[in-house]
N, CA and C atoms as an extended XYZ file, in Angstrom:
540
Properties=species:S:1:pos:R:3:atomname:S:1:resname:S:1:resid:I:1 pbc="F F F"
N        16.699       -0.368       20.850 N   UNK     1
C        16.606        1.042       20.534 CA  UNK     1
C        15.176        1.503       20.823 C   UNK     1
N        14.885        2.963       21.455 N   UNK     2
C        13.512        3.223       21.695 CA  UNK     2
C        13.025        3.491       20.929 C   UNK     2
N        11.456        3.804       20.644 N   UNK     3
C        10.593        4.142       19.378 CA  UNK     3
C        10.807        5.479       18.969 C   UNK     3
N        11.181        6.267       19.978 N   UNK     4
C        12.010        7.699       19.883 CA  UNK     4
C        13.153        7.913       19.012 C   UNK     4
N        14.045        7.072       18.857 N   UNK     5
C        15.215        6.955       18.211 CA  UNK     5
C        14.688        6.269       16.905 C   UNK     5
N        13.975        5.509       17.008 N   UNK     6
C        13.506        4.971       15.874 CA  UNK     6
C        12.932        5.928       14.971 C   UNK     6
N        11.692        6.564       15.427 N   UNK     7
C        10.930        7.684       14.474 CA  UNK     7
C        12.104        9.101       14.427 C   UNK     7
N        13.298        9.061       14.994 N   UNK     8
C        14.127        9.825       14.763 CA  UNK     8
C        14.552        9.912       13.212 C   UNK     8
N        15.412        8.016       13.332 N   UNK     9
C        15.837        7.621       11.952 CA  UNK     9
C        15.071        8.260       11.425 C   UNK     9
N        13.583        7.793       11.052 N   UNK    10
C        12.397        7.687       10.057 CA  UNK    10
C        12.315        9.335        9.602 C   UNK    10
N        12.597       10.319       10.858 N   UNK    11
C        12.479       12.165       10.278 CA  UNK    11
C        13.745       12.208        9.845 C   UNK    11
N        14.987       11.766       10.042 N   UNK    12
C        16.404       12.451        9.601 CA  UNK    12
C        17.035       11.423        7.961 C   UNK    12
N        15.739       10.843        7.634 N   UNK    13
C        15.769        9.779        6.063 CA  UNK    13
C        16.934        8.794        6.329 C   UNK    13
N        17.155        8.294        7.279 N   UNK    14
C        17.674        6.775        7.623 CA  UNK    14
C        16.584        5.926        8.266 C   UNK    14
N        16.305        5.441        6.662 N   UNK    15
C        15.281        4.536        6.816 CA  UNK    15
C        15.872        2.976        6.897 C   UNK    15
N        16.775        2.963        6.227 N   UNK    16
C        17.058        1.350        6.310 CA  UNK    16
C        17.692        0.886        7.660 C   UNK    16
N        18.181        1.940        8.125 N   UNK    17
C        18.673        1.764        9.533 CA  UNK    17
C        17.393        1.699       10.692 C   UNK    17
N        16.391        2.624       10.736 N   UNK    18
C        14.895        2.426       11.238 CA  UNK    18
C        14.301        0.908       10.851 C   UNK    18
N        14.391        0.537        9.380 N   UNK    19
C        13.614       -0.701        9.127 CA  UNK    19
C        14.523       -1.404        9.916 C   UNK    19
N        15.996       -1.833        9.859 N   UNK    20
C        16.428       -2.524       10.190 CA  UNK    20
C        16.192       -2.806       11.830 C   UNK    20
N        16.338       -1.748       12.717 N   UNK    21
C        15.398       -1.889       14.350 CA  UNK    21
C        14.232       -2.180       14.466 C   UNK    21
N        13.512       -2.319       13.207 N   UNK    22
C        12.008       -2.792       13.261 CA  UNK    22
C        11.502       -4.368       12.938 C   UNK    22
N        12.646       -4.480       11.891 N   UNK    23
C        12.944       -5.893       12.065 CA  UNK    23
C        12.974       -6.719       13.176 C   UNK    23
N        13.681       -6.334       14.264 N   UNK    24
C        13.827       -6.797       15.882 CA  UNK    24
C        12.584       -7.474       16.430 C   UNK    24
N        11.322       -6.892       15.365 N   UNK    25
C        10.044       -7.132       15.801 CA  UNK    25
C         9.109       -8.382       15.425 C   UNK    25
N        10.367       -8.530       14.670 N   UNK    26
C         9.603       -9.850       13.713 CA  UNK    26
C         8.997      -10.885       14.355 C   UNK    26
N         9.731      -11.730       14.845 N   UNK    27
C         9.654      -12.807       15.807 CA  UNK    27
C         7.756      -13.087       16.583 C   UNK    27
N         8.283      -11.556       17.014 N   UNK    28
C         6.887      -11.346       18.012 CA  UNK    28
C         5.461      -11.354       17.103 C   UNK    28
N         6.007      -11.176       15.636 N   UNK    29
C         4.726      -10.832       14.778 CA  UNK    29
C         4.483      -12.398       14.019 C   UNK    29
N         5.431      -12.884       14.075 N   UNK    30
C         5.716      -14.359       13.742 CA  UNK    30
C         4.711      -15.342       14.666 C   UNK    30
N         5.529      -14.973       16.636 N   UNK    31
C         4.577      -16.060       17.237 CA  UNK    31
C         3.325      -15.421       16.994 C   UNK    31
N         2.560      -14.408       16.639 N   UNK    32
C         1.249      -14.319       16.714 CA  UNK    32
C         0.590      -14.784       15.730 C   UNK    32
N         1.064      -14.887       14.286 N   UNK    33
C         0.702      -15.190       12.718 CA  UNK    33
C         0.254      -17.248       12.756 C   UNK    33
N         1.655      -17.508       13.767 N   UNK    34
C         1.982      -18.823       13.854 CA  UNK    34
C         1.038      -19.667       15.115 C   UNK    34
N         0.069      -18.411       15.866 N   UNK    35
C        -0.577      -18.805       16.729 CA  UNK    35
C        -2.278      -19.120       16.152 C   UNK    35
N        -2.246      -18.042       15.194 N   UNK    36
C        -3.304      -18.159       14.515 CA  UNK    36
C        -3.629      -19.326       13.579 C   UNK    36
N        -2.861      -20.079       13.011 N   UNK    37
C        -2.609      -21.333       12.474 CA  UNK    37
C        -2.232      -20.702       11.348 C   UNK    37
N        -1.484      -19.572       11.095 N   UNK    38
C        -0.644      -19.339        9.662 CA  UNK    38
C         1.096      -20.006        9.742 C   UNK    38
N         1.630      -19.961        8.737 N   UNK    39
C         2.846      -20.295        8.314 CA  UNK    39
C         3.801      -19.414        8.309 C   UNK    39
N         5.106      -19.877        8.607 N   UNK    40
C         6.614      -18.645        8.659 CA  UNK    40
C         6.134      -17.803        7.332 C   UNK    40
N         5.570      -18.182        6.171 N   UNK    41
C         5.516      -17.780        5.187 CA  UNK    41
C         4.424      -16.619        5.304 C   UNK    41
N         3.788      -17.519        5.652 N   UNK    42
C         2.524      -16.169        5.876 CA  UNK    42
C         3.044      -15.380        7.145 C   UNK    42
N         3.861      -15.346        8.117 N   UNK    43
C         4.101      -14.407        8.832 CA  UNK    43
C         4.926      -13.642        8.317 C   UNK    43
N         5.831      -13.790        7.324 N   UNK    44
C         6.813      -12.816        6.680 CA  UNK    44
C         5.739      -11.947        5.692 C   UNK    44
N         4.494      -12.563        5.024 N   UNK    45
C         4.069      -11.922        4.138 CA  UNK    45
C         3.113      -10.914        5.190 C   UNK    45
N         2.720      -10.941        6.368 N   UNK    46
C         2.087      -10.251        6.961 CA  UNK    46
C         2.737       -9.108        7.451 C   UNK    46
N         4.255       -9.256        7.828 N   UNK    47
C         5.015       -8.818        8.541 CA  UNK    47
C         5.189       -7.571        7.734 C   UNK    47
N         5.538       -7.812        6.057 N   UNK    48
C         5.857       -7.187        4.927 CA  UNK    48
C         4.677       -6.331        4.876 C   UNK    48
N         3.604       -6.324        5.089 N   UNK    49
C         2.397       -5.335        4.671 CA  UNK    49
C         1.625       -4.506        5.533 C   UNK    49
N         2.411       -5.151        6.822 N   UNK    50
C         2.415       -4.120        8.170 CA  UNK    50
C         3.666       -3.222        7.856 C   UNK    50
N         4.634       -3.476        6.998 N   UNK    51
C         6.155       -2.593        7.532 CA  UNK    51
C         5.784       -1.354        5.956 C   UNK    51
N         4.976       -1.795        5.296 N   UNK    52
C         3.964       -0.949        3.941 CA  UNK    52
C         3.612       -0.227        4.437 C   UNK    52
N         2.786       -0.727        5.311 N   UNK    53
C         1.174        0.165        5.535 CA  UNK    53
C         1.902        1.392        6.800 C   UNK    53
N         2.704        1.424        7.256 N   UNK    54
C         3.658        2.077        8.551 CA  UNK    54
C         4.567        3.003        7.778 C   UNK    54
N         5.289        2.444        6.412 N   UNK    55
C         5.533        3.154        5.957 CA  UNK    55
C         4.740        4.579        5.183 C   UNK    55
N         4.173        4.163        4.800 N   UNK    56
C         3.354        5.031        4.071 CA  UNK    56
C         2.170        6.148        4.571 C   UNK    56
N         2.551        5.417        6.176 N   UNK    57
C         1.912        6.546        7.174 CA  UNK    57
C         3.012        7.218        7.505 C   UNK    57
N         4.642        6.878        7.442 N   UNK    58
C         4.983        7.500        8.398 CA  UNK    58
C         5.059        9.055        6.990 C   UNK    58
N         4.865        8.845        5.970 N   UNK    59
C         4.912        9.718        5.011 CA  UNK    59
C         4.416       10.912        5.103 C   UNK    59
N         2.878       10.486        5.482 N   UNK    60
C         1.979       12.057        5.614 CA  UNK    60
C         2.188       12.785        6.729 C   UNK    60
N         1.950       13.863        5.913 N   UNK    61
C         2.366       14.763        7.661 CA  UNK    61
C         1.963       14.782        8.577 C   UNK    61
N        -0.004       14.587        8.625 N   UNK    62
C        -0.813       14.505        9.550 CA  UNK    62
C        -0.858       12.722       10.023 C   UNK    62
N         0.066       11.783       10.112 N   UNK    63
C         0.245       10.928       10.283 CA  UNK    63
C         1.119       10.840       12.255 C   UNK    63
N         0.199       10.724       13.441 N   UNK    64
C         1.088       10.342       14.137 CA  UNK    64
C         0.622        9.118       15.092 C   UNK    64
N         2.266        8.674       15.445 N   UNK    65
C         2.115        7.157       15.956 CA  UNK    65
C         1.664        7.556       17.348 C   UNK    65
N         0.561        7.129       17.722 N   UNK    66
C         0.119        7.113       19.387 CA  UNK    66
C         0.352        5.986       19.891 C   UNK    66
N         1.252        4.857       19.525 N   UNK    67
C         1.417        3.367       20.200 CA  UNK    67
C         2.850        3.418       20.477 C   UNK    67
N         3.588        2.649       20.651 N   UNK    68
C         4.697        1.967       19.900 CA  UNK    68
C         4.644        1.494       19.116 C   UNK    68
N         5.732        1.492       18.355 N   UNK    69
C         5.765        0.372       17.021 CA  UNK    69
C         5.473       -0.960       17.012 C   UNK    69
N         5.584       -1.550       18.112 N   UNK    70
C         5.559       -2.798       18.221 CA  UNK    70
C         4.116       -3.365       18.592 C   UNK    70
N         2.925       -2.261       19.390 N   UNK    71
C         2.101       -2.455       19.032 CA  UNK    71
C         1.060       -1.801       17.729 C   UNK    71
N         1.644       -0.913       17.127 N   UNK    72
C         0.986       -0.388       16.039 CA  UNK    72
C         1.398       -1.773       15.171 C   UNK    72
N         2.306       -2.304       14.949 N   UNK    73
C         2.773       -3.189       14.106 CA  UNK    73
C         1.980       -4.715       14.287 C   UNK    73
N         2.101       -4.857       15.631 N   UNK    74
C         1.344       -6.068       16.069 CA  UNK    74
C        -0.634       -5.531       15.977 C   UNK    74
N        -0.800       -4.527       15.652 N   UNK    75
C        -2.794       -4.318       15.011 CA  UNK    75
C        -2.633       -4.330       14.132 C   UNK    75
N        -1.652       -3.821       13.004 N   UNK    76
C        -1.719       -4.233       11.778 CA  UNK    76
C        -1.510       -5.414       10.952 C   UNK    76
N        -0.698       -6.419       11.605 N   UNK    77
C        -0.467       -7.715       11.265 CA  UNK    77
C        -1.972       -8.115       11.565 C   UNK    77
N        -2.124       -7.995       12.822 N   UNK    78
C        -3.709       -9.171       13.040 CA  UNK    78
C        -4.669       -8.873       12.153 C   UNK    78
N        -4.559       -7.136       12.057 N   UNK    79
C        -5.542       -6.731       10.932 CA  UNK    79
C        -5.445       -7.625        9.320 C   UNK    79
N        -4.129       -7.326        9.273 N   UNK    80
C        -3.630       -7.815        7.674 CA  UNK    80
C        -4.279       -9.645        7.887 C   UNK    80
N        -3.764      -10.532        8.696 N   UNK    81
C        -3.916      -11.310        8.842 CA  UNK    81
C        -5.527      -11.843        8.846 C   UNK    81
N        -6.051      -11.418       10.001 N   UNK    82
C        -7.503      -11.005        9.310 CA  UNK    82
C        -7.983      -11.382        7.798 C   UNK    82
N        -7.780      -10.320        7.764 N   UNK    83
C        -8.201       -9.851        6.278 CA  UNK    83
C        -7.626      -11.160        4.870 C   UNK    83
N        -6.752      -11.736        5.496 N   UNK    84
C        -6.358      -12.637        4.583 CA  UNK    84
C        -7.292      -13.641        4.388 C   UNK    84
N        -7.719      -14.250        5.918 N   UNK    85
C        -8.414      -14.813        6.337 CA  UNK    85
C        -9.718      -15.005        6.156 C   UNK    85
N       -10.431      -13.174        5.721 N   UNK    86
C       -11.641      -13.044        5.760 CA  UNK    86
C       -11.918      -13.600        7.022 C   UNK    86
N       -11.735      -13.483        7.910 N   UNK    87
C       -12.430      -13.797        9.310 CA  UNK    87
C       -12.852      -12.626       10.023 C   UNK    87
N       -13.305      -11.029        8.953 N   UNK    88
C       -13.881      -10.716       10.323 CA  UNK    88
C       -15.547      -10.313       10.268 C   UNK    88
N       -15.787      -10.667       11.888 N   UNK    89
C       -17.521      -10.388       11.974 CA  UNK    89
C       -17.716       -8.776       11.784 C   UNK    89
N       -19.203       -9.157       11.275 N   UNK    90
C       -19.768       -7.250       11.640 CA  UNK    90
C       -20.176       -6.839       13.372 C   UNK    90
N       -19.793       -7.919       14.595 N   UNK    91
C       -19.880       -7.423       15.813 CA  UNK    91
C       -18.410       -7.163       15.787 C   UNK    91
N       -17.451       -7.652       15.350 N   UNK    92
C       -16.201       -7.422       15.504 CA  UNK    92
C       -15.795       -5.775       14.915 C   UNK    92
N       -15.786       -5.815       13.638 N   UNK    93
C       -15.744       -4.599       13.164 CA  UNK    93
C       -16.774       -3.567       13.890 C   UNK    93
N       -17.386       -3.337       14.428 N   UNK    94
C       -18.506       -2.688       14.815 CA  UNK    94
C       -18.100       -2.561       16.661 C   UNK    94
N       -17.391       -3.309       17.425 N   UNK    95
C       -16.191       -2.995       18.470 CA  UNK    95
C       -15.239       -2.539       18.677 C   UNK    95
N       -14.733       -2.149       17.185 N   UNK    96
C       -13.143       -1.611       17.506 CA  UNK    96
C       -13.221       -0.237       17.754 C   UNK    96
N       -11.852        0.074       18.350 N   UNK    97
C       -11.796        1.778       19.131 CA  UNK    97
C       -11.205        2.161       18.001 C   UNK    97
N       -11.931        3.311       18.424 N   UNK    98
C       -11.094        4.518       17.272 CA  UNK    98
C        -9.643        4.135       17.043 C   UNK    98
N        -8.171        3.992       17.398 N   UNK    99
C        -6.910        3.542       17.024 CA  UNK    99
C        -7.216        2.588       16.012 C   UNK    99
N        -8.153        1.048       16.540 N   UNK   100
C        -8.159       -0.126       15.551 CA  UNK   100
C        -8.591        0.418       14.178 C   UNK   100
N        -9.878        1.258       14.167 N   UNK   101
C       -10.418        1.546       13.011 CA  UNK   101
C        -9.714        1.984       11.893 C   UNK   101
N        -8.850        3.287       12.874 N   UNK   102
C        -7.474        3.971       11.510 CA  UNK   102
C        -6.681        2.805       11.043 C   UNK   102
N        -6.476        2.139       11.952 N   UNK   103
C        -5.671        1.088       11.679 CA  UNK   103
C        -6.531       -0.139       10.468 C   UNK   103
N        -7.177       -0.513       10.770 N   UNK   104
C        -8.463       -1.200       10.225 CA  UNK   104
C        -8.745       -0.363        8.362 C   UNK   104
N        -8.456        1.147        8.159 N   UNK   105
C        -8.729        1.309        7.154 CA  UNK   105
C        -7.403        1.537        6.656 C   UNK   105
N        -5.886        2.083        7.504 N   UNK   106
C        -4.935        1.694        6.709 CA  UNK   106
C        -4.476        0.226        5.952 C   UNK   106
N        -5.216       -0.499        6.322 N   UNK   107
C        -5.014       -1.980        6.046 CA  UNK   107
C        -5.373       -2.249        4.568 C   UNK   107
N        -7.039       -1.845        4.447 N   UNK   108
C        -7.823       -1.243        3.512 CA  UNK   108
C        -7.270       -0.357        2.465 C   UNK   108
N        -6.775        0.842        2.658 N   UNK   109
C        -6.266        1.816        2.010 CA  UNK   109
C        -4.650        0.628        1.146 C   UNK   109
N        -4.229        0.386        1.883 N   UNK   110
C        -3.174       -0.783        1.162 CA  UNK   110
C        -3.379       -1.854       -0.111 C   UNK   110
N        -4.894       -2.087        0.309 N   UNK   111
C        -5.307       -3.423       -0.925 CA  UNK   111
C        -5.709       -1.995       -2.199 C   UNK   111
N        -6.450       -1.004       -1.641 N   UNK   112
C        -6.338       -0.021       -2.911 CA  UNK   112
C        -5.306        0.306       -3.479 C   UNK   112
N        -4.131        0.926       -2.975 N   UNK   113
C        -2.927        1.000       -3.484 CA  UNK   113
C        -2.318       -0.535       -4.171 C   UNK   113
N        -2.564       -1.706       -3.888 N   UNK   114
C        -2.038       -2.931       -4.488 CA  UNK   114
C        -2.850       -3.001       -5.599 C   UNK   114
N        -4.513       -2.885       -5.452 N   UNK   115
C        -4.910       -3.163       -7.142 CA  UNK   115
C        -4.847       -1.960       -7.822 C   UNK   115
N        -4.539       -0.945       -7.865 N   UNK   116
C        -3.859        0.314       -8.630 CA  UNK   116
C        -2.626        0.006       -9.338 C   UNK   116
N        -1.768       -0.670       -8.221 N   UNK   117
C        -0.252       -1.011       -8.503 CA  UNK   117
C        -0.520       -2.331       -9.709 C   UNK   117
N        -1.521       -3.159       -9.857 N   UNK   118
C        -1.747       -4.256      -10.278 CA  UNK   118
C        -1.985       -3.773      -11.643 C   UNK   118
N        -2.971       -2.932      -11.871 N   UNK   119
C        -3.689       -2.649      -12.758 CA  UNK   119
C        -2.870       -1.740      -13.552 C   UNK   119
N        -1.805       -0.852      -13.274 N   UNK   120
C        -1.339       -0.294      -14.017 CA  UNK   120
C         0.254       -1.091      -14.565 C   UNK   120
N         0.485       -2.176      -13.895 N   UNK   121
C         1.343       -3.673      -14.442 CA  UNK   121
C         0.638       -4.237      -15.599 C   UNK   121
N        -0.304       -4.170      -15.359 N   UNK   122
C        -0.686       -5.095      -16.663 CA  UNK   122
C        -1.371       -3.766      -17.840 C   UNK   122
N        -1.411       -3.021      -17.890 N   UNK   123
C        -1.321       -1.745      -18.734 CA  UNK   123
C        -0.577       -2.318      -19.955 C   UNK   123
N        -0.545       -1.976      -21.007 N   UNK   124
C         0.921       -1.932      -21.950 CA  UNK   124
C         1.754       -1.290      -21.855 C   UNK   124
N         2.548       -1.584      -21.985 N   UNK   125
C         4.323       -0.427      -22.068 CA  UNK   125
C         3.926        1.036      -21.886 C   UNK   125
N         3.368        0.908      -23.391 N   UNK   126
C         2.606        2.017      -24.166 CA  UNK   126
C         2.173        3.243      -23.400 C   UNK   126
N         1.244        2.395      -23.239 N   UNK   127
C         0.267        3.108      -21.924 CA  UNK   127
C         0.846        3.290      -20.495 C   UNK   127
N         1.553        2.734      -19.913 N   UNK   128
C         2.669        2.909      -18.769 CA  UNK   128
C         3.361        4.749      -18.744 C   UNK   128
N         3.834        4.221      -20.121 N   UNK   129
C         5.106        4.995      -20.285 CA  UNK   129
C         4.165        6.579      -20.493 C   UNK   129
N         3.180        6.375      -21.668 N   UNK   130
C         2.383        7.917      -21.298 CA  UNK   130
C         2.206        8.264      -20.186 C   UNK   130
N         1.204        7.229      -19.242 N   UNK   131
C         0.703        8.090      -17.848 CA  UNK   131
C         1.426        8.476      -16.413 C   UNK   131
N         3.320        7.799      -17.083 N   UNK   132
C         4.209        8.309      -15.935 CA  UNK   132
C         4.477        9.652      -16.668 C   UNK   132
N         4.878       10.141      -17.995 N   UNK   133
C         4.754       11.031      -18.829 CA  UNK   133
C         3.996       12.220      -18.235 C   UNK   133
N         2.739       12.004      -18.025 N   UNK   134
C         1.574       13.044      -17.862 CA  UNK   134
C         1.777       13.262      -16.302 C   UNK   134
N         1.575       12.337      -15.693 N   UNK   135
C         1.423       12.033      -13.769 CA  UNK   135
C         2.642       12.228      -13.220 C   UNK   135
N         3.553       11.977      -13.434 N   UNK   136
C         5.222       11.918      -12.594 CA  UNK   136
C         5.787       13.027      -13.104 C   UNK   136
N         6.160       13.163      -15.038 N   UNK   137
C         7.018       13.935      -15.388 CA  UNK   137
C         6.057       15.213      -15.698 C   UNK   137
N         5.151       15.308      -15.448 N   UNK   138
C         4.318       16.359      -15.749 CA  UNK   138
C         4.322       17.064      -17.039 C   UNK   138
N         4.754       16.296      -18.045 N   UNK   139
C         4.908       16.891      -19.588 CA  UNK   139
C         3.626       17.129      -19.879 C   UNK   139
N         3.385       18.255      -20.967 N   UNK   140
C         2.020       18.532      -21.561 CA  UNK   140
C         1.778       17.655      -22.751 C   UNK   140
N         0.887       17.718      -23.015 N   UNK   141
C        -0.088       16.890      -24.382 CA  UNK   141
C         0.840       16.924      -25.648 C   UNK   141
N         1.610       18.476      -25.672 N   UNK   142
C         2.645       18.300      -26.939 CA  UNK   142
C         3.630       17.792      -26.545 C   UNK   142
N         3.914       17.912      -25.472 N   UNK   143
C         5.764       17.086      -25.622 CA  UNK   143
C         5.158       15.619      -25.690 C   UNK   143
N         4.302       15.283      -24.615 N   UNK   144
C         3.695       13.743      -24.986 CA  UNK   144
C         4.052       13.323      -26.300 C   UNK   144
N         3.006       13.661      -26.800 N   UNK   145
C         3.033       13.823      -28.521 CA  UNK   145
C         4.234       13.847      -29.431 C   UNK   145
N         5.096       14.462      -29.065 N   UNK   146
C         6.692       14.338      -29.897 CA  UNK   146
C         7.391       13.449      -29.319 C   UNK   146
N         8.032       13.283      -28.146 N   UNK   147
C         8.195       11.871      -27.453 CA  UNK   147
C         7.844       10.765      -27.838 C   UNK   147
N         6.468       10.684      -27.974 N   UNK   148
C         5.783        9.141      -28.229 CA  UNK   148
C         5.402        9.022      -29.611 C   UNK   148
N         5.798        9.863      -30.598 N   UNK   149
C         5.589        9.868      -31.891 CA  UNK   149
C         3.715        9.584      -32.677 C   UNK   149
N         3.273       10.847      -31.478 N   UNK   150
C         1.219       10.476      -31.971 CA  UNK   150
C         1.520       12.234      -32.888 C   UNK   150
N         0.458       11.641      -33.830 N   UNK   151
C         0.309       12.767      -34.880 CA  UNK   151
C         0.177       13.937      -34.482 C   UNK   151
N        -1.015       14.283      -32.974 N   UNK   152
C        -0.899       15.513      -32.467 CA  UNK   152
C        -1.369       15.466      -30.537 C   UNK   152
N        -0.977       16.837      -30.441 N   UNK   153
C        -2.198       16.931      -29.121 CA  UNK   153
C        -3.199       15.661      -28.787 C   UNK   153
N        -3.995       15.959      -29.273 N   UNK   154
C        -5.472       15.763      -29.281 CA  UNK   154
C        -5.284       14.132      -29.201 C   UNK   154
N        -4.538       13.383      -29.983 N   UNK   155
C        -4.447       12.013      -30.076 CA  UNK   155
C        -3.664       11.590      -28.674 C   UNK   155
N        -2.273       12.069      -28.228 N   UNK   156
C        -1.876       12.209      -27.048 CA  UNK   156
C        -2.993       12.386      -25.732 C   UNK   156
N        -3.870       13.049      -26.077 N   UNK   157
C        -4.814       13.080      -24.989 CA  UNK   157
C        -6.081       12.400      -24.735 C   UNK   157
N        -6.934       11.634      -25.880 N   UNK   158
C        -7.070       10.460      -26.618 CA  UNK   158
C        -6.801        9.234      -25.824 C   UNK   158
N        -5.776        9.288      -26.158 N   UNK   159
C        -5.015        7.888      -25.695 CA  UNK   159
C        -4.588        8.150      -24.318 C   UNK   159
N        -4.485        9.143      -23.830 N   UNK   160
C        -4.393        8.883      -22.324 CA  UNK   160
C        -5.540        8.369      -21.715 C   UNK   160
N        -7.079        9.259      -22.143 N   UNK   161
C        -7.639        9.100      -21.389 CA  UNK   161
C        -8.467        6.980      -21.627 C   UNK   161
N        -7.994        6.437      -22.976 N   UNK   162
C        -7.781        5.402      -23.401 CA  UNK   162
C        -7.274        3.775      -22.025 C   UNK   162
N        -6.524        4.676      -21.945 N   UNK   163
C        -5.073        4.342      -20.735 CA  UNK   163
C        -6.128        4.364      -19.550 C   UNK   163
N        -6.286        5.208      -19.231 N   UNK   164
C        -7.116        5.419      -18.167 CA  UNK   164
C        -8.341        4.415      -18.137 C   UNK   164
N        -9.064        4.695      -19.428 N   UNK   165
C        -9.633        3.611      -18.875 CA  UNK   165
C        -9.745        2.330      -18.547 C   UNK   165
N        -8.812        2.001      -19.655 N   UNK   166
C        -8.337        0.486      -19.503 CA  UNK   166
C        -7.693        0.456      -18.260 C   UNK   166
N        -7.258        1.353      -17.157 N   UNK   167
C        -6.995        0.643      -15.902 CA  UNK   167
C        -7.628        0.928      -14.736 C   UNK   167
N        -8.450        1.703      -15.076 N   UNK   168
C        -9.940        1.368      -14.073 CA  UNK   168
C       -10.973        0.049      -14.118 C   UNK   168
N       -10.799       -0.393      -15.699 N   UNK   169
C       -11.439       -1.355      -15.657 CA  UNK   169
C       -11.118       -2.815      -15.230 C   UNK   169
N        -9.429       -2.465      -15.227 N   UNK   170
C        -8.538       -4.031      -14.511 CA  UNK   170
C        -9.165       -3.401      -12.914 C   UNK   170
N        -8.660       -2.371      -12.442 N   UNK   171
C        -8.799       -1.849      -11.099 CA  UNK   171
C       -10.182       -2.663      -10.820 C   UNK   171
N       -11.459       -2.360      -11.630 N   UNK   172
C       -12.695       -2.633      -10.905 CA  UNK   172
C       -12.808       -4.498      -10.949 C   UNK   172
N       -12.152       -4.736      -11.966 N   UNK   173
C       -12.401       -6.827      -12.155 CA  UNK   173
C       -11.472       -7.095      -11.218 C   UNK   173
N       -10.543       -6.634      -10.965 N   UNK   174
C        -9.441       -7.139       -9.778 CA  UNK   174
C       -10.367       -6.996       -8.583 C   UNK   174
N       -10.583       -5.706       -7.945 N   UNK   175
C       -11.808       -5.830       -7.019 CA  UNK   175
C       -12.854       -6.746       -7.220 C   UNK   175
N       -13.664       -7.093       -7.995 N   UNK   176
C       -14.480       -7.843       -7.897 CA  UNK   176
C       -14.268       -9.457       -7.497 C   UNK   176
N       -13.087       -9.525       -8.905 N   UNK   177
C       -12.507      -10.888       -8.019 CA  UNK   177
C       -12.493      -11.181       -6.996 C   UNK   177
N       -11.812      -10.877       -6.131 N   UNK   178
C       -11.438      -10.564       -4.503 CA  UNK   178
C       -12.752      -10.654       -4.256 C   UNK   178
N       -13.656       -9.934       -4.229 N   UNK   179
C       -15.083       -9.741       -3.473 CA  UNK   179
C       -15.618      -11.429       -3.535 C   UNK   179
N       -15.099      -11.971       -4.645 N   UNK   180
C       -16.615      -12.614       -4.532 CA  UNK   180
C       -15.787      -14.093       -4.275 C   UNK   180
């Protein structure tokens, strides 16, 4: 199927039918993972965070593919792969063309979205359940408050910003980990 028909699926919300033609691609992202001296394992986990990071571009509006998929998919694996690796130089990074770079910080932009996703897992219930409350369902400070059974307002808002911080501060030790 062409990449035309493909980003068709992807605008008319047949996505599993799009993933599923993108799948086709695996193999090719496989011998490259498997050339690098990674494992089937690590090529599925690479494969998985290229078919993320594609998704979540194909989302924004100002998002467009200037490759094929198969090579947008195959810079983001090496990228991801990379990055697993920690193998890259500052002459390396400091060579890539404008395409690699977007590509290079969607990769980037992904590990932010994963320790966000991390950090608000290990949250309590508690705290979960308020800041989908406030952020998703867009309830105010009083319905918070009657919902979650806090004495008023003010404590509802309190404890959000509570919430908050406790997951900036997993957000920033999760980063650091990683760093060092």
């Amino acid at each position: 199927m062409s990449d035309q028909k493909i980003m068709v699926l992807f605008k008319n919300g047949h996505r599993s039918k799009a993933f599923k033609e993108l799948y086709k691609l695996y193999p090719r992202i496989e011998k490259l993972i498997l050339s690098k001296g990674g494992t089937k394992a690590d090529a599925n986990d690479v494969f998985q965070e290229a078919l993320i990071i594609l998704n979540r571009n194909l989302e924004k509006s100002d998002f467009k593919l200037t490759s094929s998929f198969y090579t947008y998919l195959y810079s983001v694996s090496r990228f991801v792969w990379k990055d697993m690796q920690n193998q890259f130089s500052k002459q390396e990074l400091h060579n890539l063309n404008t395409e690699e770079v977007s590509i290079f910080h969607n990769v980037l932009e992904e590990h932010k979205y994963q320790f966000a996703e991390k950090a608000f897992r290990e949250l309590g219930e508690r705290c979960q359940q308020l800041l989908q409350r406030f952020y998703l369902k867009k309830m105010s400070f009083k319905d918070i408050a009657e919902a979650m059974q806090f004495k008023s307002e003010k404590i509802a808002k309190n404890q959000k910003y509570k919430c908050l911080q406790k997951a900036k501060d997993i957000y920033r030790t999760t980063i650091k980990t990683v760093q060092s």
